[in-house]
HTML snippet that shows the backbone in 3Dmol.js (N, CA, C, O; Angstrom):
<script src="https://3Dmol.org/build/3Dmol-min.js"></script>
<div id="view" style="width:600px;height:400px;position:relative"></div>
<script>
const pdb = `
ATOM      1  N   UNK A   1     -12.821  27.012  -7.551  1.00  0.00           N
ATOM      2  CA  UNK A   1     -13.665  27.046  -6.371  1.00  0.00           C
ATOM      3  C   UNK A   1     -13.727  28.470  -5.845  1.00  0.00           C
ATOM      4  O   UNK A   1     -12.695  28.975  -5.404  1.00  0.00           O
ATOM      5  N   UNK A   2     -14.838  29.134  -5.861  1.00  0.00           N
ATOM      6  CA  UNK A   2     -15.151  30.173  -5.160  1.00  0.00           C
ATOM      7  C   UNK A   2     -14.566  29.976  -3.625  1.00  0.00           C
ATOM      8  O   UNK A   2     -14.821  29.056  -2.847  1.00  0.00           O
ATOM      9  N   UNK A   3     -13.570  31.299  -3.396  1.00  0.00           N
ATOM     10  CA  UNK A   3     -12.853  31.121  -2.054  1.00  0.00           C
ATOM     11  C   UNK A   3     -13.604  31.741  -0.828  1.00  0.00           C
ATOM     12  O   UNK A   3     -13.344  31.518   0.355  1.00  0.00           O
ATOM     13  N   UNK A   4     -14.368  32.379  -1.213  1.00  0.00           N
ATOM     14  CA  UNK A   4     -15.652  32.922   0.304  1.00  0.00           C
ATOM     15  C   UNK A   4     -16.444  31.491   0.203  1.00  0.00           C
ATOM     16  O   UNK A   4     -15.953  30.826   1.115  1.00  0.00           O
ATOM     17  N   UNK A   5     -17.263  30.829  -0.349  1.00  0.00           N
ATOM     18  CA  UNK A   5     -17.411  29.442  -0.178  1.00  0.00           C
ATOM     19  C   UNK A   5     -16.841  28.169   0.620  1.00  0.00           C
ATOM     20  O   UNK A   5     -17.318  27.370   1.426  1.00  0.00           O
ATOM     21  N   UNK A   6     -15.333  28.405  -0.118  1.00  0.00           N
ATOM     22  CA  UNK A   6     -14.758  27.454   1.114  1.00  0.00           C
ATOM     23  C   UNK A   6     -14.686  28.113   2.096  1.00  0.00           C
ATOM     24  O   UNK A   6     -15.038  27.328   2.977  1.00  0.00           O
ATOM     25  N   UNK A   7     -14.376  29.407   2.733  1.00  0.00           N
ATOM     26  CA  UNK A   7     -14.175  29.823   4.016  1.00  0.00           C
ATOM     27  C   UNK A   7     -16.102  29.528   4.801  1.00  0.00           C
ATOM     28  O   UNK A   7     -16.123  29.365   6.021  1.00  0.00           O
ATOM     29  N   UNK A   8     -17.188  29.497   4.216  1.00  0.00           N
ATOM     30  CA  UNK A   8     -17.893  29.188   4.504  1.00  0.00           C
ATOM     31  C   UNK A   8     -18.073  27.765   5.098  1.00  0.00           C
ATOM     32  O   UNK A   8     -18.735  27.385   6.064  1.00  0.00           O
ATOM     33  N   UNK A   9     -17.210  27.034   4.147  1.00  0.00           N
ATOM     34  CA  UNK A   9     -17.846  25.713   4.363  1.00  0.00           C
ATOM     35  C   UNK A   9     -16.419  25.137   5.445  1.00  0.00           C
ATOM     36  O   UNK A   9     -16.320  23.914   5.543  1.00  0.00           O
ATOM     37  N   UNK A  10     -15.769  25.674   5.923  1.00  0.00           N
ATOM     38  CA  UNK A  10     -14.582  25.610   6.495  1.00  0.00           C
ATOM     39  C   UNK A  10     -14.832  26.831   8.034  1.00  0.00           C
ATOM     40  O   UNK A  10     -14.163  27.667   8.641  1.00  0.00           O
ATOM     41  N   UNK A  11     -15.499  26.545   8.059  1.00  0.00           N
ATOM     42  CA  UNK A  11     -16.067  27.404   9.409  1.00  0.00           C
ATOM     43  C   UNK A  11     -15.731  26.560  10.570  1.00  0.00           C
ATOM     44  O   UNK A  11     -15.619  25.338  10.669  1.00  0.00           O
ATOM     45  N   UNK A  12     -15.513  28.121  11.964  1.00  0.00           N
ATOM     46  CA  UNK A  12     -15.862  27.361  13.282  1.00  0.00           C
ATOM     47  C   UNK A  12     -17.370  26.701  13.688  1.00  0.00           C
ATOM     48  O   UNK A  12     -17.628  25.775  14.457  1.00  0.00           O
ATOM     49  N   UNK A  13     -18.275  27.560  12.852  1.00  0.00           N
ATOM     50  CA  UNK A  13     -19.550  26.841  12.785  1.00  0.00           C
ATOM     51  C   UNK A  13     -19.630  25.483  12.506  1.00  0.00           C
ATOM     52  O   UNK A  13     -20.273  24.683  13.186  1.00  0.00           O
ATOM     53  N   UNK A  14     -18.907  25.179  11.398  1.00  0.00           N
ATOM     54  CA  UNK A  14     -19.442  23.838  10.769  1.00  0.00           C
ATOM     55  C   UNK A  14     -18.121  22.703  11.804  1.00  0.00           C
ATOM     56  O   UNK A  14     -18.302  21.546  12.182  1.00  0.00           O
ATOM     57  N   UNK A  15     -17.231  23.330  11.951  1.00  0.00           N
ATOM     58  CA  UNK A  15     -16.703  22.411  12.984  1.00  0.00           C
ATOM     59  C   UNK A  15     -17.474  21.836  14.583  1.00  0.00           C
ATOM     60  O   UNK A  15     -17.463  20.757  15.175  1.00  0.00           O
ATOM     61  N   UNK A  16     -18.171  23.332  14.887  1.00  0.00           N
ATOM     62  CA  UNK A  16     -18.894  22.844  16.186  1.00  0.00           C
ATOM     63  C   UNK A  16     -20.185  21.917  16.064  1.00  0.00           C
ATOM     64  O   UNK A  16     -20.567  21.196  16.985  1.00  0.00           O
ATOM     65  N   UNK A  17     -20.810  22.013  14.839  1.00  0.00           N
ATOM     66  CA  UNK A  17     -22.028  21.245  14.498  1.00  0.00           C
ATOM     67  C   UNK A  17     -21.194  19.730  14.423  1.00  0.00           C
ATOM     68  O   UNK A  17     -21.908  18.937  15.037  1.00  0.00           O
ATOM     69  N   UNK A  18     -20.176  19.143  14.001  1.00  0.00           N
ATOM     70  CA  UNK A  18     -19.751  18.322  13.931  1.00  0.00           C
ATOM     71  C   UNK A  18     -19.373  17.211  15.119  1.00  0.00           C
ATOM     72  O   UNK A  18     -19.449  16.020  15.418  1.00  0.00           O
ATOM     73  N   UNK A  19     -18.876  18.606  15.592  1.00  0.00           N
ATOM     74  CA  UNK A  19     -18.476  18.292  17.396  1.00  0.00           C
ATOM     75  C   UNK A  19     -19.927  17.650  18.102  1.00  0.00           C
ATOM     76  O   UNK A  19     -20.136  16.524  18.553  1.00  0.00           O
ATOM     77  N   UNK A  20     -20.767  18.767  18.008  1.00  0.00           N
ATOM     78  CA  UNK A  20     -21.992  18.276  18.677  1.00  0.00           C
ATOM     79  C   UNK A  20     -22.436  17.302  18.104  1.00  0.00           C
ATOM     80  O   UNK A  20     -22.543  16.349  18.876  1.00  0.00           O
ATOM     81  N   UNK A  21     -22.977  16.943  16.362  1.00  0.00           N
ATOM     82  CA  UNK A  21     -23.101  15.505  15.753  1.00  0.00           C
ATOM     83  C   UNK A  21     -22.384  14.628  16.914  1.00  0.00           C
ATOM     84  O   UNK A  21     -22.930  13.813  17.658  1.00  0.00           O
ATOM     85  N   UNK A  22     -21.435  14.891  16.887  1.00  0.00           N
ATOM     86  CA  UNK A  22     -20.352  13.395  17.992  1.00  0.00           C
ATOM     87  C   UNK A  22     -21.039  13.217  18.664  1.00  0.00           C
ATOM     88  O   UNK A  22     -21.797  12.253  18.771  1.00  0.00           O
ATOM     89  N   UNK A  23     -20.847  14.770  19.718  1.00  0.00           N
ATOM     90  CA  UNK A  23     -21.379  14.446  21.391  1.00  0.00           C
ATOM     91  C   UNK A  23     -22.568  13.855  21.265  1.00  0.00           C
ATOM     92  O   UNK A  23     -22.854  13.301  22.326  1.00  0.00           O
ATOM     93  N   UNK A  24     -23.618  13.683  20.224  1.00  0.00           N
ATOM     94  CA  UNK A  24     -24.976  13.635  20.418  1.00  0.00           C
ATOM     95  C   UNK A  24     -24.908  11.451  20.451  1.00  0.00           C
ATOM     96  O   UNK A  24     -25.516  10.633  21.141  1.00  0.00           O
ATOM     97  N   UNK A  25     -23.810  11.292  19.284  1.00  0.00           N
ATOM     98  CA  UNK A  25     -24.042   9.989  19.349  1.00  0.00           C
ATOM     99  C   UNK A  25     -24.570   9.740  17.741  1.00  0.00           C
ATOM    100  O   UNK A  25     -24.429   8.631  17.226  1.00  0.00           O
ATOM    101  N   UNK A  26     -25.174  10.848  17.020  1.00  0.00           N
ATOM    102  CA  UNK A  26     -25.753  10.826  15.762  1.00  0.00           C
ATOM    103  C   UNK A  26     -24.684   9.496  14.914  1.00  0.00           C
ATOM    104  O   UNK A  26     -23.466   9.325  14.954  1.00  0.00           O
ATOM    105  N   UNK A  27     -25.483   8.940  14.390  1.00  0.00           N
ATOM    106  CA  UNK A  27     -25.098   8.084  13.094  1.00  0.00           C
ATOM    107  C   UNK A  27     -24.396   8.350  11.983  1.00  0.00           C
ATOM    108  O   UNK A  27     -24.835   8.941  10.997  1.00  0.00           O
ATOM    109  N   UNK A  28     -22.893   7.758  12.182  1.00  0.00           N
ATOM    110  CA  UNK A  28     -22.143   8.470  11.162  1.00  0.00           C
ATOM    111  C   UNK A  28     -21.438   9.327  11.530  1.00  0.00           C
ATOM    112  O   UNK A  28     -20.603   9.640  10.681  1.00  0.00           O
ATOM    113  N   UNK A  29     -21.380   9.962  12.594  1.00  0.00           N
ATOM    114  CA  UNK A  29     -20.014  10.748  13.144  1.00  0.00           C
ATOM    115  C   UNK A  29     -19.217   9.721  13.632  1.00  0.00           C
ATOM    116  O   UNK A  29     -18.460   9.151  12.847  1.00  0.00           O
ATOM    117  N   UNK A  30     -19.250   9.486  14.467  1.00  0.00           N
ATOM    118  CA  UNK A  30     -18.711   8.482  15.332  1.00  0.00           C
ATOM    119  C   UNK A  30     -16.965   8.612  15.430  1.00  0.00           C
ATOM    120  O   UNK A  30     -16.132   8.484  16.328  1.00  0.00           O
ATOM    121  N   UNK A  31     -16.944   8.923  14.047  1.00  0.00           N
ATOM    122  CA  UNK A  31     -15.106   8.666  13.983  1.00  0.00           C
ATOM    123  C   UNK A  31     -15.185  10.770  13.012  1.00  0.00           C
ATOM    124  O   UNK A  31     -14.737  11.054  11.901  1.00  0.00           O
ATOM    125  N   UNK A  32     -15.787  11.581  13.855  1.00  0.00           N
ATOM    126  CA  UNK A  32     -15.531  12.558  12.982  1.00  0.00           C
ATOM    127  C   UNK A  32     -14.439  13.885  13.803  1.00  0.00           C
ATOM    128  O   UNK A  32     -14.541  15.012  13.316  1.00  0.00           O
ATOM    129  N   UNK A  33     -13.969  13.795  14.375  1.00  0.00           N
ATOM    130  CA  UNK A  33     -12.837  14.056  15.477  1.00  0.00           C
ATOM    131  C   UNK A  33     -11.998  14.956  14.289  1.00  0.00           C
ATOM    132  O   UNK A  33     -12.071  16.175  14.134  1.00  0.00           O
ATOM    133  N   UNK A  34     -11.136  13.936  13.457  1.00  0.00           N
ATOM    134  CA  UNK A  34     -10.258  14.267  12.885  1.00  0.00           C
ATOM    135  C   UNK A  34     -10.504  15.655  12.001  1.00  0.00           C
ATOM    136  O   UNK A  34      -9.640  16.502  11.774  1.00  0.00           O
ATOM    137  N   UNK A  35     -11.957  15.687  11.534  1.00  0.00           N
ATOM    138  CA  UNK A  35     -12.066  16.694  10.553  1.00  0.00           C
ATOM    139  C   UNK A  35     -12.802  17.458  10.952  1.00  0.00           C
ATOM    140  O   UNK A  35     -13.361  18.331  10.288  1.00  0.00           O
ATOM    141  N   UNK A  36     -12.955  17.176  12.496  1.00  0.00           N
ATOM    142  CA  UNK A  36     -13.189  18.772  13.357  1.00  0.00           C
ATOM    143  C   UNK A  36     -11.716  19.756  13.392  1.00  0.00           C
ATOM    144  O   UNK A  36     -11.604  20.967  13.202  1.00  0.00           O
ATOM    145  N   UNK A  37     -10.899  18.953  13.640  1.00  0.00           N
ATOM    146  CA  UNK A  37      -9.782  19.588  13.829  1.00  0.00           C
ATOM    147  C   UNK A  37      -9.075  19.814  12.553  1.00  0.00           C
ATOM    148  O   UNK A  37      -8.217  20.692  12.640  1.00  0.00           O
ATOM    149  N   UNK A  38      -9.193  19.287  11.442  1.00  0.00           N
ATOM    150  CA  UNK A  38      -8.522  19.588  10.154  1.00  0.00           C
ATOM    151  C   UNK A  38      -9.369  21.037  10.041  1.00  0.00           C
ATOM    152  O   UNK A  38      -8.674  22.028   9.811  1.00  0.00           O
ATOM    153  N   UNK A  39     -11.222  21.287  10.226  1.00  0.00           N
ATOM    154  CA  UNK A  39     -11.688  22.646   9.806  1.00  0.00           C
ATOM    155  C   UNK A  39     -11.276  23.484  10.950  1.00  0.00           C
ATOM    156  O   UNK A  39     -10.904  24.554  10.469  1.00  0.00           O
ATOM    157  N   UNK A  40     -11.178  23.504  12.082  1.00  0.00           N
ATOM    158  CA  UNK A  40     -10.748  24.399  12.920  1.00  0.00           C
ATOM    159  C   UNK A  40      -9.120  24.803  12.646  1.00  0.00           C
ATOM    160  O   UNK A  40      -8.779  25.860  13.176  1.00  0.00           O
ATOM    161  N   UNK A  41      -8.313  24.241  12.048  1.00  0.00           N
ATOM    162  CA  UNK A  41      -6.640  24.976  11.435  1.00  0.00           C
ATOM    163  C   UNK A  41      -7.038  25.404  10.085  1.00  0.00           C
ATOM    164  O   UNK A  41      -6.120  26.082   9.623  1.00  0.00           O
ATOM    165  N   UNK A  42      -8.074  25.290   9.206  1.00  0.00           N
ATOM    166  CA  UNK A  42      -8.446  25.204   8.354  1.00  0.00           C
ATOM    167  C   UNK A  42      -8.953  27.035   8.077  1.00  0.00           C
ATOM    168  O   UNK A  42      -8.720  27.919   7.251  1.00  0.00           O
ATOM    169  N   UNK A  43      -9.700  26.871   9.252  1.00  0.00           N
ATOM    170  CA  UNK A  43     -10.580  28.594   9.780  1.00  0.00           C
ATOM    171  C   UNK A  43      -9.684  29.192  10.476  1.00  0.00           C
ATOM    172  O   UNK A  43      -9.965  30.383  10.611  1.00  0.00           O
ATOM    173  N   UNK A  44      -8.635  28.858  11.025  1.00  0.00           N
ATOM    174  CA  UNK A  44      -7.898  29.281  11.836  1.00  0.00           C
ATOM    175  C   UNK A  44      -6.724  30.011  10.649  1.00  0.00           C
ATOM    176  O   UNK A  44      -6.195  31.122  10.633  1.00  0.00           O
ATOM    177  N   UNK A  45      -6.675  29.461  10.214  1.00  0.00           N
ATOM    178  CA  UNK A  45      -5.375  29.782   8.945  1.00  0.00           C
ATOM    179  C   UNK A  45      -6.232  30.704   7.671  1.00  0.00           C
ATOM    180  O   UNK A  45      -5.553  31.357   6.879  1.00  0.00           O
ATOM    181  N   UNK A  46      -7.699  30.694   7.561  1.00  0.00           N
ATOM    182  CA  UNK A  46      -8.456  31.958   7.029  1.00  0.00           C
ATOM    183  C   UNK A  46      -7.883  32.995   7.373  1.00  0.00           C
ATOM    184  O   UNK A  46      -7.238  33.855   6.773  1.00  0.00           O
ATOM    185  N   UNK A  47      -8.260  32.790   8.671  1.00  0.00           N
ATOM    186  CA  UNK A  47      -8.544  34.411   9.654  1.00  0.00           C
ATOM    187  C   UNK A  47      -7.249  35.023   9.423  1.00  0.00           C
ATOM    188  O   UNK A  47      -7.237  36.163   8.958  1.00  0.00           O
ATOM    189  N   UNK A  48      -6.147  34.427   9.684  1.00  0.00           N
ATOM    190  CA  UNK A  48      -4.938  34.744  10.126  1.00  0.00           C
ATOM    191  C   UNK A  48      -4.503  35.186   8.522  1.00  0.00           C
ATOM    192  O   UNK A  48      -3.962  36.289   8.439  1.00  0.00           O
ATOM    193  N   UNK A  49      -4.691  34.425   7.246  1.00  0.00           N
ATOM    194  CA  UNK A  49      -4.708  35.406   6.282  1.00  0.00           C
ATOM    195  C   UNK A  49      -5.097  36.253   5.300  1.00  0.00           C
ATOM    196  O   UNK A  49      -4.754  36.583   4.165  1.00  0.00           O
ATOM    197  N   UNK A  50      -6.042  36.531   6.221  1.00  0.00           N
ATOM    198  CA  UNK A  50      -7.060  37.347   6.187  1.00  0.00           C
ATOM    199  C   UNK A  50      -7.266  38.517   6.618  1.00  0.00           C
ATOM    200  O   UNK A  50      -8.151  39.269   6.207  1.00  0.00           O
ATOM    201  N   UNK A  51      -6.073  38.873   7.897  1.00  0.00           N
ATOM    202  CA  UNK A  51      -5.635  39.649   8.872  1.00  0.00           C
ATOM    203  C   UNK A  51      -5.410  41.586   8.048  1.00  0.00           C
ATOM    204  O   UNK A  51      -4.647  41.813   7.109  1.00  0.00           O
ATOM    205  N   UNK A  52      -6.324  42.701   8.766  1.00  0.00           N
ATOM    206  CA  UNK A  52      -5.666  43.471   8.446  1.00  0.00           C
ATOM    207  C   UNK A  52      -5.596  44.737   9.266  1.00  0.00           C
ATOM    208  O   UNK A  52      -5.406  45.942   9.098  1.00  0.00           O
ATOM    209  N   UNK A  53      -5.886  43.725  10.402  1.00  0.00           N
ATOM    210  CA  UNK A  53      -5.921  45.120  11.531  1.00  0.00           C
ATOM    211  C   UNK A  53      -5.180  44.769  12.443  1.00  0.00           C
ATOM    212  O   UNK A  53      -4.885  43.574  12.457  1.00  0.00           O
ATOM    213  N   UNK A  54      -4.584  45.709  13.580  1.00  0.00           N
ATOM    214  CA  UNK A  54      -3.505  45.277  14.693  1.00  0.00           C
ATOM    215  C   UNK A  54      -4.536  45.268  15.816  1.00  0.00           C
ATOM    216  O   UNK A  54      -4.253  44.616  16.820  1.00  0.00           O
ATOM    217  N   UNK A  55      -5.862  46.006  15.756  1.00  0.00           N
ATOM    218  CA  UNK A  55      -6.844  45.851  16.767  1.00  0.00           C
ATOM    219  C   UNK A  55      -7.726  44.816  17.170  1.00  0.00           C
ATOM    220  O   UNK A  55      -8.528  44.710  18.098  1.00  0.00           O
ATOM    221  N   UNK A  56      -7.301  43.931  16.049  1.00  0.00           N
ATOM    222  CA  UNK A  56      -8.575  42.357  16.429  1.00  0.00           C
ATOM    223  C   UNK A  56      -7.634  41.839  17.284  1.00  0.00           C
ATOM    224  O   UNK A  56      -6.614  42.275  17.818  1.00  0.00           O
ATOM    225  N   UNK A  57      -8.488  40.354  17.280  1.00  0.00           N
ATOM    226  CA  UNK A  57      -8.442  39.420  18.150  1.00  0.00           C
ATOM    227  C   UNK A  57      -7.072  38.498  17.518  1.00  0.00           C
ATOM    228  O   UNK A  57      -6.370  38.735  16.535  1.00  0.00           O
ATOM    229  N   UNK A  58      -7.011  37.227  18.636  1.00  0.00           N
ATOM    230  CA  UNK A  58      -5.595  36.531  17.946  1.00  0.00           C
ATOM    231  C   UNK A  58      -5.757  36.169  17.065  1.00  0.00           C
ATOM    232  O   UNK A  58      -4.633  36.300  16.580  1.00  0.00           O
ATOM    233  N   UNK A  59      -6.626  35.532  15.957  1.00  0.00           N
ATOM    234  CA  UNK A  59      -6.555  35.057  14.785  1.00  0.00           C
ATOM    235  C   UNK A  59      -6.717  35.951  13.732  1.00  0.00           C
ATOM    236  O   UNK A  59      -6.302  35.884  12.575  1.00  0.00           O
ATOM    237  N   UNK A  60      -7.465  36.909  14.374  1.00  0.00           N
ATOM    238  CA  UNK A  60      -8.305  38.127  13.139  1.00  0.00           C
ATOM    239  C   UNK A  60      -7.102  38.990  13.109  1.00  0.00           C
ATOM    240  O   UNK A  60      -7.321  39.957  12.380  1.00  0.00           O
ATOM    241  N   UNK A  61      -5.839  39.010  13.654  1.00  0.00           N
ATOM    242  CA  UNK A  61      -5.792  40.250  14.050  1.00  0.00           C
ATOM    243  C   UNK A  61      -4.129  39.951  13.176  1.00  0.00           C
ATOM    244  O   UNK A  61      -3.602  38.840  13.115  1.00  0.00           O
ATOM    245  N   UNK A  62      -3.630  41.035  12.665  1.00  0.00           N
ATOM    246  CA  UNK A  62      -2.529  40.523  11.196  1.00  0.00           C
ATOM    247  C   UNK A  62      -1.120  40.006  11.996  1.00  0.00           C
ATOM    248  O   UNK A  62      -0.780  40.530  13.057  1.00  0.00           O
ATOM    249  N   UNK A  63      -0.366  38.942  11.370  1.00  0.00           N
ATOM    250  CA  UNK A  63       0.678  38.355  12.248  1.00  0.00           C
ATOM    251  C   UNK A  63       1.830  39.311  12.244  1.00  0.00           C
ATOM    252  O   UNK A  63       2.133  40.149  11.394  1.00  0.00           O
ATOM    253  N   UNK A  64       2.480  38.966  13.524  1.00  0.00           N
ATOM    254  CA  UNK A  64       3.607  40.294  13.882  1.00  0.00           C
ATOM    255  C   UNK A  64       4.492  39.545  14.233  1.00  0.00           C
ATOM    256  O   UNK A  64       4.225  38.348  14.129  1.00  0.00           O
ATOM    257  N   UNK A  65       5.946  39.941  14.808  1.00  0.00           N
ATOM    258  CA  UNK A  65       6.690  39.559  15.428  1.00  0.00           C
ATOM    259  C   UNK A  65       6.130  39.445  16.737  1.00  0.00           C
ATOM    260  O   UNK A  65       6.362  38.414  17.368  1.00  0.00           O
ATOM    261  N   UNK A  66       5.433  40.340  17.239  1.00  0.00           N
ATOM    262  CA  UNK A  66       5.333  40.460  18.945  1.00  0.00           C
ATOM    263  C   UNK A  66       3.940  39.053  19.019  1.00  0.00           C
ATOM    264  O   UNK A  66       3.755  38.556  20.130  1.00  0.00           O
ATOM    265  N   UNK A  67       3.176  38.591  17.963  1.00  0.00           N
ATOM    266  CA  UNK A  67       2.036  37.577  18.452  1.00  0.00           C
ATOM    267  C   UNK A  67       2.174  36.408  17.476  1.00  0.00           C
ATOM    268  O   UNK A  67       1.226  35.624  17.448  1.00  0.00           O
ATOM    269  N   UNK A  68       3.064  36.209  16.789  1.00  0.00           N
ATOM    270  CA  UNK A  68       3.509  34.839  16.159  1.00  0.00           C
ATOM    271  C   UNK A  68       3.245  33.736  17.445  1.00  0.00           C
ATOM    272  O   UNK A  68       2.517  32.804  17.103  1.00  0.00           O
ATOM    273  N   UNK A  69       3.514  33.707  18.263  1.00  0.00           N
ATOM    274  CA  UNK A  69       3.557  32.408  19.127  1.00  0.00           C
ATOM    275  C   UNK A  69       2.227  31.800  19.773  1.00  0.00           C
ATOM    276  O   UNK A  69       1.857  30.667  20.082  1.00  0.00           O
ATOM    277  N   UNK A  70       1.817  32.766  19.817  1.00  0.00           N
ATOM    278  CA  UNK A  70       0.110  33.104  20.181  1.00  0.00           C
ATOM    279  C   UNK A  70      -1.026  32.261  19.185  1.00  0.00           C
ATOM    280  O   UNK A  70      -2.125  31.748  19.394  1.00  0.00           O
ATOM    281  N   UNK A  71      -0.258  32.393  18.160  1.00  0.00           N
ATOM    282  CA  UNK A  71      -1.023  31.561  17.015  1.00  0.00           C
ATOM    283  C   UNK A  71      -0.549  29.954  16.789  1.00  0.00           C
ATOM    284  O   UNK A  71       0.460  29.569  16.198  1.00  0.00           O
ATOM    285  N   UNK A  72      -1.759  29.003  17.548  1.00  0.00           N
ATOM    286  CA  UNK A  72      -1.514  27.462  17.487  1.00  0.00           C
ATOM    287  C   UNK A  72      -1.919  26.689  16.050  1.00  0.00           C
ATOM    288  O   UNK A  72      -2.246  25.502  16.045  1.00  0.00           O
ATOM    289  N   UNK A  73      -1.894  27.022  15.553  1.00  0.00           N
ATOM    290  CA  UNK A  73      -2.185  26.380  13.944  1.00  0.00           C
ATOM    291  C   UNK A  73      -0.875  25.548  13.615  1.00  0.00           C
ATOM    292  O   UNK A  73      -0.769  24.964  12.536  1.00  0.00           O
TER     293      UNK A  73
END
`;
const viewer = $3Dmol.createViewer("view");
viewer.addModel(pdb, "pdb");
viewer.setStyle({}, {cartoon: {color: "spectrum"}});
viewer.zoomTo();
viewer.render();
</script>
């Protein structure tokens, strides 16, 4: 499996479209909760190793001693 693919298809994007599918009521989400939150630790655990700067943000940004705790995954 091409691994920029899954990080594609493992997006905060495709988690929020999911989310909204719910909120909307659409057919067939109904019970899709769980695998909003499986792709959001999913993208969350990309970023984080993926990390190669001390200047990003909490997920983007490479794990340290001083921001380990910071990271909810």
């Amino acid at each position: 499996m091409n691994v920029k693919l899954a990080a594609q298809t493992m997006s905060t994007s495709v988690a929020s479209a999911l989310k909204y599918a719910f909120q909307l009521g659409c057919e067939g989400f109904d019970s899709c909760l769980g695998t909003v939150n499986f792709v959001s630790i999913i993208d969350h655990l990309f970023d984080i190793f993926n990390s190669r700067t001390l200047l990003a943000n909490v997920y983007k940004s490479e794990l340290r001693r001083e921001n380990y705790l910071d990271v909810d995954c």
